[in-house]
N, C-alpha and C positions, 0 to 999 in steps of 0.2 A: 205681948198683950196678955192682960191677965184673964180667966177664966169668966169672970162674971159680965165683961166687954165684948168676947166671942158672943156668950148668950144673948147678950142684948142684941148684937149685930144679926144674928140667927132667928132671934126671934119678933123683934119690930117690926109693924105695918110697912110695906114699900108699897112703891109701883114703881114699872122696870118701863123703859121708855122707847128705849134703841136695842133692840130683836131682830135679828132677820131670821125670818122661821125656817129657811133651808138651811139657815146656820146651826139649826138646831140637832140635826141628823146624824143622829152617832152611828158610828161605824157597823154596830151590830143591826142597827134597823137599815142603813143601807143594804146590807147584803138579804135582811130578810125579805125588801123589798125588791131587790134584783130577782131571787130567788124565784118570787110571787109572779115577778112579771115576765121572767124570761130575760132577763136584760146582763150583758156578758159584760163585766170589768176587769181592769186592766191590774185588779188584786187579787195574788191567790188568797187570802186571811184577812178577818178582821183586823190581827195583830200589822201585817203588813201594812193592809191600808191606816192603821193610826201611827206606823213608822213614817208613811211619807205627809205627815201634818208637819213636816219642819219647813215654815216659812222662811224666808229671805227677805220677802216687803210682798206689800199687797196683790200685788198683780200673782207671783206663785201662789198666794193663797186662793185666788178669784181663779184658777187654773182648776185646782183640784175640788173648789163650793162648786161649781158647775158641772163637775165628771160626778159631785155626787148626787148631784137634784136630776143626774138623767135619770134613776129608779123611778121617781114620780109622775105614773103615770094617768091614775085612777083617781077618782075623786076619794075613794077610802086611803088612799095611799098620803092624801096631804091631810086627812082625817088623822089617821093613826102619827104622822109627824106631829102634829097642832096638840094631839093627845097627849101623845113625850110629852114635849116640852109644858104643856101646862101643870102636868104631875109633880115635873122638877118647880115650876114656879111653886106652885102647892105648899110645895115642902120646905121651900125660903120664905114663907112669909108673905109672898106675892098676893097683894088685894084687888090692882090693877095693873093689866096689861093692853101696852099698847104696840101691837104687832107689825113688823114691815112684812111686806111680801112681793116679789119679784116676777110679775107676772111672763115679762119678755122672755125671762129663762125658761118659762112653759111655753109661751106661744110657739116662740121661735123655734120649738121641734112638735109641733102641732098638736099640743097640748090644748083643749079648748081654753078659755078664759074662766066660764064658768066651773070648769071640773075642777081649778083649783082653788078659785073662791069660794065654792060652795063646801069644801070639804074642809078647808078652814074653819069658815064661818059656821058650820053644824060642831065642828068641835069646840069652839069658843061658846057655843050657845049650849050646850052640855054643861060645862064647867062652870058657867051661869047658872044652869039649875040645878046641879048637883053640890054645887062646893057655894055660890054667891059669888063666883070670881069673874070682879066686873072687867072687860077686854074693849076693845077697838081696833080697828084694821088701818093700816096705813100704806097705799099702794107706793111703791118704788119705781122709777124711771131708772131705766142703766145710761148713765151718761157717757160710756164708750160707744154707742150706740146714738143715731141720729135723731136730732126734737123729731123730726116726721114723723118716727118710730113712735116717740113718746105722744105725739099727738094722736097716733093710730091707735095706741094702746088707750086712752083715754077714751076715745071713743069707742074701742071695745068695752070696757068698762060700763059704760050707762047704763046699762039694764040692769045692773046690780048698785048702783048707785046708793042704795039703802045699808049698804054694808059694807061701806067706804066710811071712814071718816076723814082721810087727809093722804094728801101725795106726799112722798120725799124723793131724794136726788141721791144714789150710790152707783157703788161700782167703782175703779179706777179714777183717782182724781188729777191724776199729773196729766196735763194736757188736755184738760177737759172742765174749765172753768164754770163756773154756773149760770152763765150771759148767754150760753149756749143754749138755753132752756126757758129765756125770758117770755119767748111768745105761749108754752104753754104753762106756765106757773100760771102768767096772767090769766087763761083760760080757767085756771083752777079754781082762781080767787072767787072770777066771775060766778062761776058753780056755786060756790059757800064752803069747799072745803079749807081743811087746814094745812099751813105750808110748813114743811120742815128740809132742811137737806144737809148733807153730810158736808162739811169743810171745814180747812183748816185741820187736818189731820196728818196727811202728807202734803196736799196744798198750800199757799202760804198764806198768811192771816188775811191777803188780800182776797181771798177766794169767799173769807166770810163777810167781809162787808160789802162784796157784789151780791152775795145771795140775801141780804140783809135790801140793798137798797134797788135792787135789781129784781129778785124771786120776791121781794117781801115776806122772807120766811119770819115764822115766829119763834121758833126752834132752832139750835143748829147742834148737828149731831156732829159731835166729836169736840173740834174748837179747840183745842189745848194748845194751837200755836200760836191763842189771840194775845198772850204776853209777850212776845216778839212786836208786837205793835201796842205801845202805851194809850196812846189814843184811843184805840180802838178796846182795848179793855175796859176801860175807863167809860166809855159809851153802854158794851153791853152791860156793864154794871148798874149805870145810871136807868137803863131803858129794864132792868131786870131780864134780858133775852136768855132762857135757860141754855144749859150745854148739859148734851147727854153724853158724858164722860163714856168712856169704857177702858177700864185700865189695864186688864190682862191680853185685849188687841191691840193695844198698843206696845206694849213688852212683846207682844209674841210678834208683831210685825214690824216691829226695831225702830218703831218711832223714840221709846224709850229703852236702855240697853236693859236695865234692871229695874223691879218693882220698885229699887228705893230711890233711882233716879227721876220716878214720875212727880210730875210739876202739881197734885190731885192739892195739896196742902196750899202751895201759891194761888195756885186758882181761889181757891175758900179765902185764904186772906185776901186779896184783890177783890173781897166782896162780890163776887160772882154767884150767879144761880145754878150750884151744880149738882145735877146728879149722875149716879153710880148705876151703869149698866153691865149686859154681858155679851153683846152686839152676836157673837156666833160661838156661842157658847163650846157645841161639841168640837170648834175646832180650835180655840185658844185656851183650853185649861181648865173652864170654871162658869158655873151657874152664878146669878147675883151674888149670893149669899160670898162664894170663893172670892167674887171680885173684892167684897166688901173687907173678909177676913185676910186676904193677903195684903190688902192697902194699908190696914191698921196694925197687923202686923210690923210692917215695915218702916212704915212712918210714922211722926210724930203726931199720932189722930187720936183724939178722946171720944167722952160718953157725949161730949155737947157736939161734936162734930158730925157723931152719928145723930143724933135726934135732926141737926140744919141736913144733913143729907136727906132723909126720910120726909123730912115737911117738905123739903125744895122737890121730892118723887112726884108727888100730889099737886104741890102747888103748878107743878111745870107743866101738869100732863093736860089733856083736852077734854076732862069730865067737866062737866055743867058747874055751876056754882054750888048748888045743895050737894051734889054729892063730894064734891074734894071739901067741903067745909068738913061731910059727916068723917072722909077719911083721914083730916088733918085733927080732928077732934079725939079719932083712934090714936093716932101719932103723941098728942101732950096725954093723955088718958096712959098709955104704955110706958111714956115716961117720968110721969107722976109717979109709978108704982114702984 
């Protein structure tokens, strides 16, 4: 890739879709917030604990994201996480973010609900009026975990309802289809929030057209297996159903073996709505921007391929009308220049 395609990729308008913010925790704020809380792990060193980030598939990875979200315990403690990681957005470019967050990983060791949305959502609103960097929250359900669960969680939720924008569906996907979750997507719908959930990554293409005609998502995060089913490509195509891609999780958890073997170009030409995320950034390699520059490194991606990623950030994401027009208008504006 030549120098002046780096820049551009580094420097155009995005917005980053598929976040999980505990994925955001690098090893050195883990340990400072061990430190802070008292909390014993099972690493002597920073260096150690980023030796054992060598995944095998997802379930190893979900092993070690949960030994490290035990640090958070304090509402400053998902403050100062939210802080990280918007810095890094900052500095890729990031205009809008739309955030997951995994509340049952908190409850479930009695974490209140509100200590970790409110410490979130105070740093998200910081970086609103400090930088204009517009964000949104999007609660997660763990689907190894039972809808009752998910339904309990939901209803923990309401008091804070004003700082929700949309539920999605993670966590282990083998054996854990998205039908399992229909009674409360449907609750969500009811609500007015927005539906997204993760399939078709390790699942098989079939996991995204139940969450498609089943969840009634609007979104599907991941989706790169939807070219194993022609049909079903050809659908999300026609219906514009975006996919929030993440290409360095999927090489680091052997969906694909190598950067060059990812399907990111198929997808674009199958006329899909795709864009480029960094789903848990500190523990696959890379912030947006890495995802972007190792993609186009590798593969056969130009300057127009970047500008249709960047429109499709915007277009895909859940801002209102005037405002993704104003950031789609930044988007040809940057690449006019």
């Amino acid at each position: 890739m030549d120098a002046a395609l780096r820049e551009t990729l580094k420097q155009m308008p995005k917005a980053e879709l598929h976040m999980h913010i505990e994925g955001s925790l690098e090893p050195e704020l883990i340990f400072a917030l061990a430190e802070r809380n008292q909390v014993k792990l099972n690493y002597a060193s920073v260096e150690e604990l980023r030796r054992a980030y060598a995944f095998t598939d997802l379930q190893s990875f979900l092993d070690i994201y949960y030994a490290g979200a035990s640090v958070l315990l304090k509402e400053q403690d998902f403050y100062d996480m939210t802080w990280a990681y918007l810095q890094h957005a900052r500095e890729d470019n990031v205009k809008h973010a739309e955030i997951f967050f995994d509340p049952q990983t908190h409850t479930d060791r009695g974490v209140p609900f509100g200590t970790a949305i409110n410490g979130i959502h105070r740093a998200l609103k910081d970086a609103r009026a400090e930088w204009g960097m517009s964000s949104a929250i999007i609660m997660c359900f763990l689907r190894h975990l039972s809808e009752e669960a998910a339904l309990e969680t939901l209803e923990q939720s309401m008091p804070y309802r004003d700082k929700i924008i949309g539920v999605g569906l993670d966590s282990s996907e083998r054996g854990h289809p998205p039908e399992k979750f229909a009674r409360v997507f449907a609750r969500c719908k009811e609500l007015g929030l927005r539906l997204v959930a993760h399939a078709g990554e390790e699942g098989p293409p079939e996991y995204i057209r139940t969450a498609l005609d089943l969840l009634k998502v609007e979104r599907i995060d991941h989706g790169v297996r939807c070219l194993e089913d022609p049909a079903l490509t050809q659908r999300l195509a026609r219906d514009k159903v975006p996919l929030t891609v993440c290409p360095l999780s999927n090489i680091k958890l052997r969906v694909f073996d190598k950067v060059g073997d990812h399907n990111l170009v198929k997808l674009l030409d199958a006329g899909l709505t795709v864009t480029v995320n960094s789903d848990d950034p500190a523990y696959f390699g890379g912030y947006v921007n890495e995802n972007f520059v190792q993609m186009f490194d590798a593969l056969p991606l130009d300057k127009n391929h970047a500008y249709r990623l960047a429109r499709n950030s915007f277009a895909a994401s859940f801002l209102d009308a005037q405002a993704k027009q104003k950031f789609l208008d930044e988007v040809d504006a940057f690449f006019e220049q």
